[in-house]
C-alpha atoms as a printed R data frame, in Angstrom:
    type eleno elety resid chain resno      x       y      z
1   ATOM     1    CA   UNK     A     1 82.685  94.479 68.678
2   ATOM     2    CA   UNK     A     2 86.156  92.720 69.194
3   ATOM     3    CA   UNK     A     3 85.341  90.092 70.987
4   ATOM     4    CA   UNK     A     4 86.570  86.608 70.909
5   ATOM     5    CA   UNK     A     5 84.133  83.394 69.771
6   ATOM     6    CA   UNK     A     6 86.086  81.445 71.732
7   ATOM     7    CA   UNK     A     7 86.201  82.967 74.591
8   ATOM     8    CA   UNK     A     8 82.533  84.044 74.269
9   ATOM     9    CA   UNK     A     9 81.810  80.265 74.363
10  ATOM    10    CA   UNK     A    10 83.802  79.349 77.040
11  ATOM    11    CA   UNK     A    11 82.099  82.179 79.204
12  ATOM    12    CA   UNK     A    12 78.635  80.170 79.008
13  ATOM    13    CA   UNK     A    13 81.026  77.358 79.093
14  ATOM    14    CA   UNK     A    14 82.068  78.714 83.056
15  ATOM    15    CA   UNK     A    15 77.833  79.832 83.699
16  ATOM    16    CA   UNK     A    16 76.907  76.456 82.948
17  ATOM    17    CA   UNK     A    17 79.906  74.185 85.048
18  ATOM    18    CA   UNK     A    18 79.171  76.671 88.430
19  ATOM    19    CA   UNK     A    19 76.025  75.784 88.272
20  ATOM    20    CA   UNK     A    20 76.448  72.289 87.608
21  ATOM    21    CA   UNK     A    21 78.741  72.130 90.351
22  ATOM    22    CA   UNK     A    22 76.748  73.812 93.221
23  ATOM    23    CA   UNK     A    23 73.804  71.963 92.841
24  ATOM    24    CA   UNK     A    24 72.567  69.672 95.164
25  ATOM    25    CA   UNK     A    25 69.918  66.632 95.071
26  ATOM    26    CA   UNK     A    26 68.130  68.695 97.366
27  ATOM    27    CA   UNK     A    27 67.205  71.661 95.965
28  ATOM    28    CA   UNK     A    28 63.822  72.503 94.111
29  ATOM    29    CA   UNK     A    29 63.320  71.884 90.349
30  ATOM    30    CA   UNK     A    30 63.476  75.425 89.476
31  ATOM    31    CA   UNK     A    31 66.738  76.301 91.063
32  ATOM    32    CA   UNK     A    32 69.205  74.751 88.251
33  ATOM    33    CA   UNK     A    33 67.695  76.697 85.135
34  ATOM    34    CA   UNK     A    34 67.778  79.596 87.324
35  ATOM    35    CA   UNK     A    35 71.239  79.311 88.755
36  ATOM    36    CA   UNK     A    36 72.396  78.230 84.841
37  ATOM    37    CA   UNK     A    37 71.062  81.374 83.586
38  ATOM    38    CA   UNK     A    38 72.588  83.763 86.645
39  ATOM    39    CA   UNK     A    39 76.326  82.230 86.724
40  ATOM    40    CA   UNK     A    40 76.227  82.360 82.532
41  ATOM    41    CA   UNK     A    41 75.495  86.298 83.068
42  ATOM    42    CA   UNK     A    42 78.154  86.439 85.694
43  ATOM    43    CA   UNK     A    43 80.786  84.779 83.740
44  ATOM    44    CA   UNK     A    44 79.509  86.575 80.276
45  ATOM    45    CA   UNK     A    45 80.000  90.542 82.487
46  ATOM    46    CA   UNK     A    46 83.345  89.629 83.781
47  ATOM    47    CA   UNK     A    47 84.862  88.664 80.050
48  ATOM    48    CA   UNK     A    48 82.974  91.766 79.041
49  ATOM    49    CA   UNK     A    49 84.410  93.716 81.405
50  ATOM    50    CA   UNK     A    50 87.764  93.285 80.900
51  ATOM    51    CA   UNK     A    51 87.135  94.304 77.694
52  ATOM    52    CA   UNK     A    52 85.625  97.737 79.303
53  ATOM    53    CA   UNK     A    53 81.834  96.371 79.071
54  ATOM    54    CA   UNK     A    54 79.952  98.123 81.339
55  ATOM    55    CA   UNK     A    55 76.939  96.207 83.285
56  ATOM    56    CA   UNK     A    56 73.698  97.825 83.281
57  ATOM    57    CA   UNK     A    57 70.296  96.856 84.340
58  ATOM    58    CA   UNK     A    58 67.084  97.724 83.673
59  ATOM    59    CA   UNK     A    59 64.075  96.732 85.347
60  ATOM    60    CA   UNK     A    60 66.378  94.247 86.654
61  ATOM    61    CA   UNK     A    61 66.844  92.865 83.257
62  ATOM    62    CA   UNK     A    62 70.736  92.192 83.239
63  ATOM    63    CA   UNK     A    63 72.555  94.011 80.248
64  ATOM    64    CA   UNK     A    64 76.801  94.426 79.425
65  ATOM    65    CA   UNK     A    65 76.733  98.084 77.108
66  ATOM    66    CA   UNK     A    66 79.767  98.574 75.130
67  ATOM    67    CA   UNK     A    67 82.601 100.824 75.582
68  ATOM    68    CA   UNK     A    68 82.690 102.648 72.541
69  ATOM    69    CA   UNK     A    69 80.684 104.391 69.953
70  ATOM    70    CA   UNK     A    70 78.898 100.928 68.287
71  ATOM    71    CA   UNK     A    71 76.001 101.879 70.496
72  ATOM    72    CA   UNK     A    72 75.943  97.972 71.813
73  ATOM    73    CA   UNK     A    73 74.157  96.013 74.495
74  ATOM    74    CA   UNK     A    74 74.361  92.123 75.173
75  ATOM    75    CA   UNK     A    75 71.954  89.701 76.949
76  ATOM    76    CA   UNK     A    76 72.634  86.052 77.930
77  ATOM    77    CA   UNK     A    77 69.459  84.158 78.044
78  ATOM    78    CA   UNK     A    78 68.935  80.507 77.579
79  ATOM    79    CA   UNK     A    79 67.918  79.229 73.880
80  ATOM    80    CA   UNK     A    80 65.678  76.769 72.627
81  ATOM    81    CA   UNK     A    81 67.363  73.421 70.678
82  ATOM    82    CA   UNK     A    82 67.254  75.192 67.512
83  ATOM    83    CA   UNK     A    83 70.318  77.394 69.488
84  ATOM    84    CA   UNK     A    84 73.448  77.207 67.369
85  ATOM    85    CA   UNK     A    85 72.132  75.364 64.710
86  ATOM    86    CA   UNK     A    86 72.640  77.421 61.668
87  ATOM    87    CA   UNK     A    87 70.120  75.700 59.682
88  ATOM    88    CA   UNK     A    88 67.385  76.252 62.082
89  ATOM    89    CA   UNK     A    89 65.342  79.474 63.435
90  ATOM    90    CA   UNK     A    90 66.273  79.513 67.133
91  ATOM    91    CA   UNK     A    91 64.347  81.581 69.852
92  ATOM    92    CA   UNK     A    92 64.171  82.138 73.367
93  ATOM    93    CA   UNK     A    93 63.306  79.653 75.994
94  ATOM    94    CA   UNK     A    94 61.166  81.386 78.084
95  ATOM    95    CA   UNK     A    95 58.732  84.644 77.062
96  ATOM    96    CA   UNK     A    96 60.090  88.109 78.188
97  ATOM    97    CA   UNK     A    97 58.272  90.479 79.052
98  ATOM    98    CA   UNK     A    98 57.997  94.340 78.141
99  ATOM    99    CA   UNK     A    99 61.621  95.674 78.339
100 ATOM   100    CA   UNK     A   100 62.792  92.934 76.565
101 ATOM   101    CA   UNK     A   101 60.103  93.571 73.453
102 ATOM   102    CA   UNK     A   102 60.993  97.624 73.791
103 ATOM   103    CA   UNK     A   103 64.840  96.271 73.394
104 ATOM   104    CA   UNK     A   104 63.708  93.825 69.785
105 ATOM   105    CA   UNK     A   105 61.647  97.176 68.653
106 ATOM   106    CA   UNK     A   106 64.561  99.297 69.053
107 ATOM   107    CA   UNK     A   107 66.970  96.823 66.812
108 ATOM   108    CA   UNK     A   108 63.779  96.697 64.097
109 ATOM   109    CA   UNK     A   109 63.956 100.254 64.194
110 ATOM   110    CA   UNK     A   110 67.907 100.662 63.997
111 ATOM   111    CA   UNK     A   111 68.337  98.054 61.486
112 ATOM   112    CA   UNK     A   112 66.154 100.106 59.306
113 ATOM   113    CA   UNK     A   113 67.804 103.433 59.557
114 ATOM   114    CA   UNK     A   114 71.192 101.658 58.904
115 ATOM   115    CA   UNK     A   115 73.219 104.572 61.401
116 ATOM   116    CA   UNK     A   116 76.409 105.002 60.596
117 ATOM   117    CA   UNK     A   117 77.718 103.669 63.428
118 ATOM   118    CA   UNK     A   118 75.946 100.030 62.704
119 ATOM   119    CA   UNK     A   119 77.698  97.546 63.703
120 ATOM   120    CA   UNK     A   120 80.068  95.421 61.586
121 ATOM   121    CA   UNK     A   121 80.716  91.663 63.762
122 ATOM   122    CA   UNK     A   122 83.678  89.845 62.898
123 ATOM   123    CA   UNK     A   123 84.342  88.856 66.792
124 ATOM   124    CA   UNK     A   124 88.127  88.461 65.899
125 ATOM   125    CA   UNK     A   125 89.122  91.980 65.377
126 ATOM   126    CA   UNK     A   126 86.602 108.407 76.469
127 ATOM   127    CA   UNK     A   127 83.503 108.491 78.077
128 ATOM   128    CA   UNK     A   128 81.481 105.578 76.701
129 ATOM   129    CA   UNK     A   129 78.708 106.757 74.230
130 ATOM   130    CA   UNK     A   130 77.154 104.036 74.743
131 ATOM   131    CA   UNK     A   131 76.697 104.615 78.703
132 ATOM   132    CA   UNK     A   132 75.844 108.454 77.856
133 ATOM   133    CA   UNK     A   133 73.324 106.759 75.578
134 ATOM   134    CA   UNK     A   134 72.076 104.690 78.354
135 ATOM   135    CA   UNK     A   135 71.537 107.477 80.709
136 ATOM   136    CA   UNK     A   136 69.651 109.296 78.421
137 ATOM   137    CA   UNK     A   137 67.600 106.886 76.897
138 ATOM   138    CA   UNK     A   138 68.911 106.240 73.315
139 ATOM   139    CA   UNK     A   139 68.276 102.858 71.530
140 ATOM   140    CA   UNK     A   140 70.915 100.480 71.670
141 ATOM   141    CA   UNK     A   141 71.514  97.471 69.308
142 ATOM   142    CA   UNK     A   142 70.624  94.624 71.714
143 ATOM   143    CA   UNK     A   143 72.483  91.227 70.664
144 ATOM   144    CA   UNK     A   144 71.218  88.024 72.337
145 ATOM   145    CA   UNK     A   145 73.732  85.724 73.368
146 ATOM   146    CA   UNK     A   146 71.535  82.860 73.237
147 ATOM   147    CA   UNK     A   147 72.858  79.241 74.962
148 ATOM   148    CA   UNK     A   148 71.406  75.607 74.745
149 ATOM   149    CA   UNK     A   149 72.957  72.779 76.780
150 ATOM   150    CA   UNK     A   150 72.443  69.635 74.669
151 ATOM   151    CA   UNK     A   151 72.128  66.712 77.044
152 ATOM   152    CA   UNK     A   152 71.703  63.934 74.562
153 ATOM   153    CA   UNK     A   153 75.193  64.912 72.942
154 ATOM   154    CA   UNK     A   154 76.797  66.528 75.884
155 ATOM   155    CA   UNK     A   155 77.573  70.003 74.279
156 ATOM   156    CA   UNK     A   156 76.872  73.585 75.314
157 ATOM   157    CA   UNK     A   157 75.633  75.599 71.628
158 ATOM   158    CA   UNK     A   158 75.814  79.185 71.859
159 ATOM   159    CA   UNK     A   159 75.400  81.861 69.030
160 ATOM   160    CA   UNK     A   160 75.250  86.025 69.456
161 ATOM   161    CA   UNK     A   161 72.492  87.325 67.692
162 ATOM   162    CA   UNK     A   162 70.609  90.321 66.821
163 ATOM   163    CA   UNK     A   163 66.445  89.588 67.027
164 ATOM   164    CA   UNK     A   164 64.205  92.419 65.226
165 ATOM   165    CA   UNK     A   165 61.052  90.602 65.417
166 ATOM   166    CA   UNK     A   166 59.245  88.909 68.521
167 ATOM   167    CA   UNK     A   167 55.854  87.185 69.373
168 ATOM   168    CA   UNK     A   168 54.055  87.538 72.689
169 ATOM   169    CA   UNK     A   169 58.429  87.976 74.113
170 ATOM   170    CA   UNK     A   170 59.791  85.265 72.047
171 ATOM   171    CA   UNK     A   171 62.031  85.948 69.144
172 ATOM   172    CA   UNK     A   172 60.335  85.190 65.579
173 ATOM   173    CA   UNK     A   173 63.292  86.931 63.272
174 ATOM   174    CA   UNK     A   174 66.534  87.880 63.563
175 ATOM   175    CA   UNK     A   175 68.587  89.723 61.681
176 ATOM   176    CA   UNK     A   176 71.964  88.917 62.114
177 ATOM   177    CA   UNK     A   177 73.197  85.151 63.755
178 ATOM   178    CA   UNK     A   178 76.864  84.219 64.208
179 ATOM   179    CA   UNK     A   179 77.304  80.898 65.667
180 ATOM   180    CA   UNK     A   180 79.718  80.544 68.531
181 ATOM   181    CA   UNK     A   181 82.043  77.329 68.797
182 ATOM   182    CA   UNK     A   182 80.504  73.877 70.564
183 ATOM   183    CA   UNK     A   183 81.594  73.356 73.280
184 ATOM   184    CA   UNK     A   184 81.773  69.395 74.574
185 ATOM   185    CA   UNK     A   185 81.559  69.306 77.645
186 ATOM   186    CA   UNK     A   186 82.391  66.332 80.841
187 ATOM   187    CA   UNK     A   187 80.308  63.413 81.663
188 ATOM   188    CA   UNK     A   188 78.467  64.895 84.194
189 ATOM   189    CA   UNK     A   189 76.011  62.406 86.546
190 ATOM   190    CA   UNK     A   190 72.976  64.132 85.453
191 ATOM   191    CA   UNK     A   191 70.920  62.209 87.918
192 ATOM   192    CA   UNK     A   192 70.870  64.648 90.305
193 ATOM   193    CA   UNK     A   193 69.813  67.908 87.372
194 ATOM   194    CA   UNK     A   194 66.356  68.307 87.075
195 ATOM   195    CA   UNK     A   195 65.231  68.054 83.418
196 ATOM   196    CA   UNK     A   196 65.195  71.225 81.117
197 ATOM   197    CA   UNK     A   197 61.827  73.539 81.358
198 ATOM   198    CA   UNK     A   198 60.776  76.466 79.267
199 ATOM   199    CA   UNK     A   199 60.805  78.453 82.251
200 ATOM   200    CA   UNK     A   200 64.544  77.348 82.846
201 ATOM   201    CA   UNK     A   201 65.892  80.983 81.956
202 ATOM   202    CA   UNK     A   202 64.725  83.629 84.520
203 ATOM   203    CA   UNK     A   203 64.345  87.808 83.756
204 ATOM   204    CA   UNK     A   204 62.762  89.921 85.662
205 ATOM   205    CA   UNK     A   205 61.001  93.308 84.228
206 ATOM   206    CA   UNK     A   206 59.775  95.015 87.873
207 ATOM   207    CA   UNK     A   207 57.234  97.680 87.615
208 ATOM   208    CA   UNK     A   208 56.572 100.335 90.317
209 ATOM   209    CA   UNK     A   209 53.589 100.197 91.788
């Protein structure tokens, strides 16, 4: 996809400081996961896009498509502790809901097939296909850039990976994993954070009534 690992990392790296620095003593329990997850998708799109990532949502579920013929989407989304660790099974933190279990489907069903235009990760390396496949519905290889903040060791975990299996929206298989760098991260007085939740990482799948 020609990306960088490092500066993949350091993207959830930037999500995770905003939000550390913004919050306040004051505000509810819920905000932090939820500003954690929306400044790690802000910082993730603007690398992406000056790479010529294009954001897209659907359902209000936030997605960078690629700018090329791989066919490529990517979704931040906070990980359970198992995130990064290459000799675990990671998943989600939170259940998604139906777009997100169309999106695992759709890499089941690609993986399968093996297209031609598969595509080979080894994050060093005219109109978008991929946005023409977006307007007209095609399946896109979803990867899940999935990020744990370890508070016990002070490190931010991160790995971009392709799920084809889920249960009830949380990832049971994947079929691809490539573990970003750790990154360690400040003392931070964590006093004032509220302590992690499952339903720290926020998505939104809105339905028309």
């Amino acid at each position: 996809m020609g990306l960088d690992a490092d500066l993949l990392a350091e993207a959830c790296h930037e999500g995770l400081q905003a939000a550390i620095n913004q919050h306040t003593p004051f505000d509810p329990d819920i905000a932090f996961g939820f500003e954690h997850w929306a400044k790690t998708v802000s910082a993730v799109r603007k690398y992406l896009d000056s790479l010529g990532w294009r954001a897209h949502d659907r359902a209000n579920a936030p997605r960078s498509v690629s700018p090329n013929e791989e066919l490529t989407a990517i979704a931040a989304m906070g990980g359970n502790a198992n995130t990064g660790n290459p000799d675990k099974r990671p998943a989600n933190a939170r259940s998604k809901g139906p777009v997100f279990r169309d999106e695992v489907d759709d890499n089941a069903d690609l993986s399968r097939i093996q297209l031609a235009h598969q595509t080979a990760l080894d994050l060093s390396e005219g109109a978008t296909t991929a946005d023409a496949a977006v307007a007209r519905g095609i399946p896109l290889h979803t990867w899940i850039l999935l990020y744990f903040w370890d508070r016990i060791e002070n490190v931010l975990r991160c790995e971009l990976s392709l799920p084809v299996a889920c249960d009830d929206g949380l990832i049971t298989q994947w079929h691809t994993r490539i573990i970003l760098p750790e990154v360690p991260l400040e003392p931070v007085g964590l006093g004032a954070i509220p302590p992690r939740r499952p339903t720290d990482d926020v998505d939104f799948d809105v339905v028309a009534l």
